[in-house]
C-alpha positions in Angstrom: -22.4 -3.6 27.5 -20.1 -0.9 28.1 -22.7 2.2 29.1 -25.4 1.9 26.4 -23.2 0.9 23.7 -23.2 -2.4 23.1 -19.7 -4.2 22.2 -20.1 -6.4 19.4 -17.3 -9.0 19.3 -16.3 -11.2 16.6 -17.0 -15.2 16.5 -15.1 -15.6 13.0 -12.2 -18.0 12.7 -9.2 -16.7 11.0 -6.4 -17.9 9.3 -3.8 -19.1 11.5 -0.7 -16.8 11.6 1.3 -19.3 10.0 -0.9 -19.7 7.1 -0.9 -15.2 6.8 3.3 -15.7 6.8 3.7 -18.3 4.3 0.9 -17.2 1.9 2.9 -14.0 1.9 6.5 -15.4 1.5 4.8 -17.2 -1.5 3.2 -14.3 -2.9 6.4 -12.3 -2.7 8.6 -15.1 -4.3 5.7 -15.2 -7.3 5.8 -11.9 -7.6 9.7 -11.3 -7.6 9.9 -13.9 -10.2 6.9 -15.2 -12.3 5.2 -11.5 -11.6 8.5 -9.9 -13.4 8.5 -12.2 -16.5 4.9 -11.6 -16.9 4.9 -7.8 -16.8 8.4 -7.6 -18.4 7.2 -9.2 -22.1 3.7 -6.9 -21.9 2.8 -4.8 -19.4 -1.1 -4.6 -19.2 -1.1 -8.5 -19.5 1.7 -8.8 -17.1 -0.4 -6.5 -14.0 -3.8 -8.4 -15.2 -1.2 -12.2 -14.2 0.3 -10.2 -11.5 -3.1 -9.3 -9.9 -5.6 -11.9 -10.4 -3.3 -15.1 -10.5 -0.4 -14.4 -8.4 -1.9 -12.1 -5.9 -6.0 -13.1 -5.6 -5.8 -16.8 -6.9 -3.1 -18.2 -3.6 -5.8 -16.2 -0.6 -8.9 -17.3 -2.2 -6.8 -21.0 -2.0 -5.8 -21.1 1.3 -9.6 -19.8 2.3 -11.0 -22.8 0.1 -8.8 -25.4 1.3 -8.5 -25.1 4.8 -12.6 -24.6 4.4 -12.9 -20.8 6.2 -15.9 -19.0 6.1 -15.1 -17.0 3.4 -17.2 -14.2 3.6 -17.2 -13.7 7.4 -12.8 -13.5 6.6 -13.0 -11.6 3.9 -15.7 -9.4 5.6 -17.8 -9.5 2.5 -20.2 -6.7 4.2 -22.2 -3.7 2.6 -21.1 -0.4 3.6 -23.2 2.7 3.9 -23.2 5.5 1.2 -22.2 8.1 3.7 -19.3 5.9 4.8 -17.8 5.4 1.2 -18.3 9.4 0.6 -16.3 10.2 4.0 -14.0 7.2 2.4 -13.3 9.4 -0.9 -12.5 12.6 0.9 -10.7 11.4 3.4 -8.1 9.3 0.5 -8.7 12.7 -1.6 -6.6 14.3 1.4 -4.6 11.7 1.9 -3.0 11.8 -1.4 -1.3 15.5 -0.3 0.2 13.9 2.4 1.5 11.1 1.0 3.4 12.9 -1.6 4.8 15.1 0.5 5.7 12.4 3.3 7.1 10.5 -0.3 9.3 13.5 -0.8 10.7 13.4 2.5 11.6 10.1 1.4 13.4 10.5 -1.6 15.2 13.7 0.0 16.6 11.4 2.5 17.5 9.0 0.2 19.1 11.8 -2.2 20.9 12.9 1.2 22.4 9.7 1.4 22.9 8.0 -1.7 23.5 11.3 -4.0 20.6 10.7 -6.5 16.9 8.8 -6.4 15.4 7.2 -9.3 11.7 7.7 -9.1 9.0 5.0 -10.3 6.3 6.8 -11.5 2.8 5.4 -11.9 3.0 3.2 -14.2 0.4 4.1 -17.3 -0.3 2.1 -20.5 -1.0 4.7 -23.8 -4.3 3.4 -23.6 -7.3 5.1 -22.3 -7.0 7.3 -19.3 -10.2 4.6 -18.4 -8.4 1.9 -18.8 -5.2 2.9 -17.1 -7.7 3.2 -13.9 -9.2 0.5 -14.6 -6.1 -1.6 -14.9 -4.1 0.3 -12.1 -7.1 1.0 -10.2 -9.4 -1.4 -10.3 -7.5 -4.9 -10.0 -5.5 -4.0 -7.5 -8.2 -2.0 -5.5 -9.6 -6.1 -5.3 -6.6 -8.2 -5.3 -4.1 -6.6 -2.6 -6.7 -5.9 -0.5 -8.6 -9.4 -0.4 -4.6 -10.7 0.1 -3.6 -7.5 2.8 -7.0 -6.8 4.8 -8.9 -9.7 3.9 -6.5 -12.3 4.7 -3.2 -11.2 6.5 -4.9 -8.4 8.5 -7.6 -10.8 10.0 -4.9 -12.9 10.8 -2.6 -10.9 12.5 -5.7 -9.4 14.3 -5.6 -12.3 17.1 -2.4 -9.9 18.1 -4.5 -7.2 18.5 -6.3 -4.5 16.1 -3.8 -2.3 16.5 -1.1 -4.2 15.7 -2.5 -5.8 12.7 -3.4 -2.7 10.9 0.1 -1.3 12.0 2.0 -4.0 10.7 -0.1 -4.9 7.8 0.3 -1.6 6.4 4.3 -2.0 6.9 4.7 -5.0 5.2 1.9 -4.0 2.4 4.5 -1.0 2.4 7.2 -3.1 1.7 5.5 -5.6 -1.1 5.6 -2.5 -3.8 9.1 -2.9 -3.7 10.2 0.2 -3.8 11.7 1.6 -0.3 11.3 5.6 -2.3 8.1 5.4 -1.6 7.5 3.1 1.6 6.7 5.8 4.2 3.6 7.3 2.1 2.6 3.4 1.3 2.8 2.4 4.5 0.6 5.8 5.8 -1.8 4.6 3.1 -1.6 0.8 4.6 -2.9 1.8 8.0 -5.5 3.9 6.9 -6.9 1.7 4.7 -6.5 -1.2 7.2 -8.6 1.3 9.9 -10.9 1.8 7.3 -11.9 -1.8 6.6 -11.9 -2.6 10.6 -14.1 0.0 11.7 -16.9 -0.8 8.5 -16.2 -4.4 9.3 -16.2 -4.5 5.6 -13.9 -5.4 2.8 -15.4 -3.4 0.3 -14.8 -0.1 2.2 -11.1 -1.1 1.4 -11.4 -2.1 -1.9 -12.7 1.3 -2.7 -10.5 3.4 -0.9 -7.6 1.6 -2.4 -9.6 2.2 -5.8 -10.0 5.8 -5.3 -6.1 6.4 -4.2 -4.6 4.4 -7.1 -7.4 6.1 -9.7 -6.3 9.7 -8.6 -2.8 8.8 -8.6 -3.5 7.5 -12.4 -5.6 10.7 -12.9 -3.0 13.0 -12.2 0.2 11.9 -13.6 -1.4 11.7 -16.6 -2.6 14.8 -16.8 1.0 16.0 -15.4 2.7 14.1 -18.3 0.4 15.2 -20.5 0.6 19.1 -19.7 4.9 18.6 -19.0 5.2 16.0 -22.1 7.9 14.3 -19.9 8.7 10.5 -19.6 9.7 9.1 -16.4 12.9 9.2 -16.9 13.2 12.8 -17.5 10.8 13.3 -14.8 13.4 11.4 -12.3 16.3 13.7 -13.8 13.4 16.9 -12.8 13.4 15.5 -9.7 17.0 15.3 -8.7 17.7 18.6 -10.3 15.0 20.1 -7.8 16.6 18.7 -5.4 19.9 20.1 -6.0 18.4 23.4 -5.9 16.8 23.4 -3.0 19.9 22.2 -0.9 21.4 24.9 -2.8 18.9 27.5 -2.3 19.5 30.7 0.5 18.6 29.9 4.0 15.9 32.0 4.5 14.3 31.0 0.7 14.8 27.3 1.7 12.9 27.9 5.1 9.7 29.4 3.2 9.8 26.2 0.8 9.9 23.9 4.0 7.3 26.2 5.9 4.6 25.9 2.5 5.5 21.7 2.6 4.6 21.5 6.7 1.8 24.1 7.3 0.0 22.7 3.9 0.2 19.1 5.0 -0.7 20.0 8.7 -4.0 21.6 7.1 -4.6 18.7 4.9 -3.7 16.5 8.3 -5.9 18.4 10.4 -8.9 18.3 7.5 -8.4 14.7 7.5 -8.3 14.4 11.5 -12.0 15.6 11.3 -13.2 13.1 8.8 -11.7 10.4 10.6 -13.7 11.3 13.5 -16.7 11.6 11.6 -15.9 8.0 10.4 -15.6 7.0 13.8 -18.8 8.3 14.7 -20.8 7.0 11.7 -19.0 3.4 12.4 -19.8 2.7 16.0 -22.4 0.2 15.2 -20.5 -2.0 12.2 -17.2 -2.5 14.0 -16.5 -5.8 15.8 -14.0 -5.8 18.5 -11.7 -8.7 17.4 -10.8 -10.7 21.0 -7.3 -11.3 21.3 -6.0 -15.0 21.5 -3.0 -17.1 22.3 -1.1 -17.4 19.1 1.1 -19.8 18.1 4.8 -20.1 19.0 6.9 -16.4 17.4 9.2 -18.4 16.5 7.2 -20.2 13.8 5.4 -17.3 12.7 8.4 -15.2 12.1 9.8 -17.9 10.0 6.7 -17.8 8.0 6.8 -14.5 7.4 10.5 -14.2 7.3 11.6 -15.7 3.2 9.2 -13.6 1.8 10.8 -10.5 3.8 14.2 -11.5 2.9 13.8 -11.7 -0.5 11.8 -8.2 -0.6 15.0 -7.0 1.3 17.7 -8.5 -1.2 15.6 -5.8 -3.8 15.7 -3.4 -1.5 19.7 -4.0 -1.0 19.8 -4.3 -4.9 18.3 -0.4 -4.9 20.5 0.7 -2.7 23.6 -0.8 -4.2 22.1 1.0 -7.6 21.7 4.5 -6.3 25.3 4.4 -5.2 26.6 3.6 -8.3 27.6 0.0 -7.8 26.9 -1.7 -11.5 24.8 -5.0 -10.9 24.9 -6.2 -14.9 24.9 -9.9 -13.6 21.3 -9.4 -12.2 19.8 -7.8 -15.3 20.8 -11.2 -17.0 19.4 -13.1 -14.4 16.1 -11.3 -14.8 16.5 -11.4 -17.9 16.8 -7.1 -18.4 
C-alpha cells in the first residue's frame, strides 16, 4: 500500500529478452525479404502476408511454443469506454504533431542530403473502407501484438520506462523509413504508455487503428482534392522547401512561429488528456517489478542482425538521396 492506493504488481512471466531480440531480428529479415516480394507483385495481398504471416504468425509462435500465458502477455484485457474516447482524442492530436515533428525531419534531411523523397501512405484505388481496413486495421493487430504485446513485456523486466522508450525506437525504426522516424517513434511511446497504463492490448490496438485510419482518411482526401501522385507530391514537397530557405527573414520567422505555437497548443491539449488518462487508469495499471536480466551481451546480439540489416536500408536511403546510383540492388530485389 502506498497511502490508500493500492499498488498492484504483476505475477506474469514474460518472454525472455533473448526470445524479444531474436523474434525481432527474424521479423526484420522476413520483412526485408519475403515481406518485399510479397508486396512487390500485388500490393493489398503483399500487406495482408506482410501482416498476418510475417508479423502476427512468428509472436503468437514463440508464445505457443515456449507455453506463455498468452493472454496475461498479450494483456488481452477489456478497456473502459471512457478510456478508448480519451484514446481517440488524444491520437486525433497526436497526428498535428507528428507531421510537424515529420517535417522537421525531412527539412533536416533536405538540409543535408539536398532533396527527401517522401513515402506517402500507401492507398489501394479501392474503397476509402478498405484502404482503412487494410492500412488500419491489420496492422492496428499485428504490430502491436509483435511491439507491445510481445517485445514491450519483454523489455519491461528493464523497467517501464525503458521498455516503452525503446520499444517505440525500434518500432520507429521497423517502417524503414528514417524520413519519418522521429513522428514514429513519438507515436511508439505513446502508444506503448497507453497499453501499460490500461494493462490492456486492445487500448493499443485501437489507438494504432485510429492513427493509421486518419492518416488513410486524409491523404485521400488530400489526393483527391490536389489530384497528385506521390511522386509529384515529393517534388511539392522539395519545391516548398526550397522556398522556405529562400523566403525573407522576417516571412520565414512567422512560418516557423505558426509551426511551434500550433504544435505547443496541440502539445499542451494533449498534455491534459494524458493526465486525464492517468487519472482514469490508476486502478488497471500493474507496476511491472524489475528483474535481473540475462547477460547484455547476449541480448544485444539478439537484437543486433535485425538492427543491422534495418540500418544497411537506412544506409541504402542515404546513399539514394545523395545521388549515389544503387542499380545492382534494384536487381537484387528484383526492382
Amino acid at each position: 500500500m502506498q497511502g490508500n492506493k493500492e499498488i498492484r504488481i504483476s505475477t506474469v512471466e514474460a518472454p525472455k529478452l533473448a526470445e524479444a531480440g531474436l523474434l525481432y531480428s527474424i521479423v526484420a529479415f522476413l520483412l526485408l525479404s519475403a515481406g518485399a516480394y510479397f508486396q512487390g507483385r500485388n500490393f493489398i495481398s503483399g500487406i495482408l502476408i506482410t501482416e498476418f504471416i510475417i508479423i502476427l504468425l512468428p509472436p503468437l509462435i514463440l508464445l505457443i511454443v515456449r507455453k506463455y500465458d498468452i493472454p496475461g502477455v498479450l494483456r488481452l484485457n477489456r478497456v473502459s469506454l471512457l478510456n478508448l474516447f480519451i484514446i481517440f482524442c488524444m491520437m486525433l492530436l497526436s497526428l498535428w504533431i507528428v507531421t510537424i515533428l515529420n517535417l522537421f525531419n525531412l527539412w533536416l534531411l533536405k538540409a543535408i542530403f539536398g532533396r527527401v523523397s517522401v513515402s506517402s501512405v500507401p492507398i489501394t484505388e479501392s474503397s476509402m473502407l478498405v484502404n482503412i481496413l487494410l492500412i488500419g486495421g491489420s496492422a492496428g493487430i499485428c504490430e502491436e501484438v509483435m511491439f507491445r504485446g510481445v517485445i514491450q513485456r519483454s523489455l519491461e523486466r528493464l523497467g517501464v520506462f525503458w521498455s516503452i522508450l525503446i520499444t517505440g525506437f525500434i518500432f520507429g525504426l521497423f517502417h524503414m523509413d528514417f524520413q519519418k522516424l522521429l513522428g514514429t517513434f513519438l507515436l511508439g511511446v505513446l502508444i506503448g504508455f497507453i497499453v501499460y497504463r490500461t494493462n490492456s492490448l486492445f487500448a493499443g490496438m485501437f489507438a494504432h487503428f485510429t492513427n493509421n485510419s486518419l492518416a488513410v482518411i486524409i491523404s485521400s482526401l488530400a489526393s483527391k482534392i490536389t489530384k497528385t501522385t506521390q511522386v509529384q507530391a515529393g517534388e511539392t514537397l522539395n519545391d516548398a522547401f526550397t522556398m522556405l530557405e529562400s523566403m525573407p527573414p522576417a516571412q520565414l520567422i512567422g512560418v516557423l512561429v505558426f509551426y511551434v505555437f500550433s504544435a505547443l497548443f496541440c502539445a499542451g491539449a494533449l498534455a491534459g488528456l494524458i493526465w486525464a488518462f492517468v487519472k482514469n487508469t490508476s486502478k488497471t495499471y500493474e507496476t511491472v517489478p524489475q528483474t535481473k536480466t540475462q547477460k547484455k551481451a547476449l541480448v544485444v546480439l539478439a537484437f543486433l542482425p535485425g538492427l543491422a540489416a534495418i540500418a544497411f536500408i537506412y544506409v541504402v536511403t542515404a546513399l539514394g538521396l545523395s545521388g549515389v546510383r544503387l542499380d545492382f540492388l534494384s536487381r537484387l530485389f528484383g526492382g
